[in-house]
C-alpha positions, 0 to 999 in steps of 0.5 A: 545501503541507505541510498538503495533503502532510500530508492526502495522507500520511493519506489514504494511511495511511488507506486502506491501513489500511481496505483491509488490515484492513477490506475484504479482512478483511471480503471473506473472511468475506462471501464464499466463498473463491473468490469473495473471492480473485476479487475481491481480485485485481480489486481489488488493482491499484486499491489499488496505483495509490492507493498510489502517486498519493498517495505520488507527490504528497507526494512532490512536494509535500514536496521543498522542505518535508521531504526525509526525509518526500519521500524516505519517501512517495517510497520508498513510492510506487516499492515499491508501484510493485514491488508492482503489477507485479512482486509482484502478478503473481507472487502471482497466477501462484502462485495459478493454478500451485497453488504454495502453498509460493511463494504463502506466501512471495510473499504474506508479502512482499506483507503485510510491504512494507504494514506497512511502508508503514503504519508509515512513513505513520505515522511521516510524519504524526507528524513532519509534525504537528510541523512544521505 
């Protein structure tokens, strides 16, 4: 179970590192702006729900195991959670408003939570190597 919670936690920091640093980095310099800010938002709720699924599932499987790691992949899971439904739809209706002070500042938060995300990822797969 911790080697399978341990390939999880890396598919997770994985994804989110290629999806924040490679896909919406490479969508805007591919597309116009319109369409790269179209496509993003399409995208969005998708990452989220992998995010969350497989933090959820370490979660799960490292209870038992590491309740640090559990309790770290399981914040991370409820803030994406917060993210998808609360951050994301907020950041949208800034877009559409014109609200560019509140689009800054909602999409900072937005930038900081996953830093966190990738950071405590990190830190995860570190600690879990050392007891695999």
């Amino acid at each position: 179970m911790l080697e399978l919670a341990l390939l999880i936690t890396a598919l997770m920091f994985g994804g989110t590192v290629l999806y924040s640093f490679g896909f919406a980095a490479f969508v805007f310099n591919a597309l116009p702006a319109e369409a790269a800010g179209s496509l993003i938002r399409r995208a969005f709720p998708h990452f989220y729900l992998f995010v969350t699924a497989t933090a959820g599932a370490a979660t799960i499987l490292l209870v038992a195991r590491d309740s640090v790691s559990s309790a770290i992949v399981g914040v991370i899971a409820v803030t994406t959670v917060f993210a998808r439904q609360v951050l994301m739809p907020a950041i949208n209706n800034a877009t559409d408003t014109g609200d560019t002070h509140r689009f800054k500042l909602l999409h900072t938060l937005s930038v900081l939570i996953t830093l966190v995300h990738i950071g405590a990822a990190g830190f995860v797969i570190v600690r879990l190597a050392g007891l695999a």
